[in-house]
N, C-alpha and C positions, 0 to 999 in steps of 0.2 A: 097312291093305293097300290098295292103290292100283292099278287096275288102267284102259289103255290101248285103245280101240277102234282100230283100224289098218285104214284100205280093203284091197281087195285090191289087187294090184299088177298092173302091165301086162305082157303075155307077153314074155321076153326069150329070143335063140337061146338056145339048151342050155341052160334054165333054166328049170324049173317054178314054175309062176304060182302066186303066193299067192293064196288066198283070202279074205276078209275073218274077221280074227278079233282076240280079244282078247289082247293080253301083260300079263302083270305086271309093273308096275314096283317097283324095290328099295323097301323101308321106310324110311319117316320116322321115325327114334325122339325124340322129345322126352322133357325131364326137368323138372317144377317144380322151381325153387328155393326157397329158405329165404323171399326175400323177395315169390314172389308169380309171379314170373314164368317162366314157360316158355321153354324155349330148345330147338333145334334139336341135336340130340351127330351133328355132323361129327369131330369127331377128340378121344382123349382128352385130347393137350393142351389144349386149349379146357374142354374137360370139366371137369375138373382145377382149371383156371385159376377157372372159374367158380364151382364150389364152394369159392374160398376157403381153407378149414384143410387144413390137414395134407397139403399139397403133396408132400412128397418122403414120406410114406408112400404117398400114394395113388400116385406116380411108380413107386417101387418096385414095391407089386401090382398094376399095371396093365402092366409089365414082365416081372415073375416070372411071372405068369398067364395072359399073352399075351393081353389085353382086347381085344376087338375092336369098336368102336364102331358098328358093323353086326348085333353079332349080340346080340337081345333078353335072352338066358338070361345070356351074361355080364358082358352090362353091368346086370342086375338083380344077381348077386355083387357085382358092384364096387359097389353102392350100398348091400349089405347091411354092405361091409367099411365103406364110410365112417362108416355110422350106426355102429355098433360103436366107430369111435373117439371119437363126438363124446358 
């Protein structure tokens, strides 16, 4: 979890002045691979790609299951399905 300190901002007509505060920014999810190294999960093709076996399974339930590569809980299923096949 990654989170942004932002000044406040300068008064504009008909628009309330921010104050200084903090936003969160979206999550980083990485995944170790097999041979050691950590990767960044931008998009599940890449994902997919980088794991190697069982391409057009993992294609399929990452399609059927509507995987989102943003969101923690179901890209931890899709890792559960991979282990399962290997």
């Amino acid at each position: 979890m990654k989170v942004d300190y932002l000044q406040k901002e300068a008064a504009k007509p008909y628009v309330e002045p921010k104050p200084d505060r903090y936003e969160r920014v979206p999550d980083e999810i990485f995944v170790l691979l097999g041979d050691g190294n950590m990767e960044r999960v931008s998009s599940m093709k890449k994902l997919i790609q980088s794991l190697g076996a069982h391409e057009s399974e993992l294609q399929d339930y990452a399609k059927k299951e509507k995987t989102s590569p943003s969101d923690a809980a179901e890209l931890a299923a899709f890792i559960d399905y991979f282990r399962t096949l290997n």
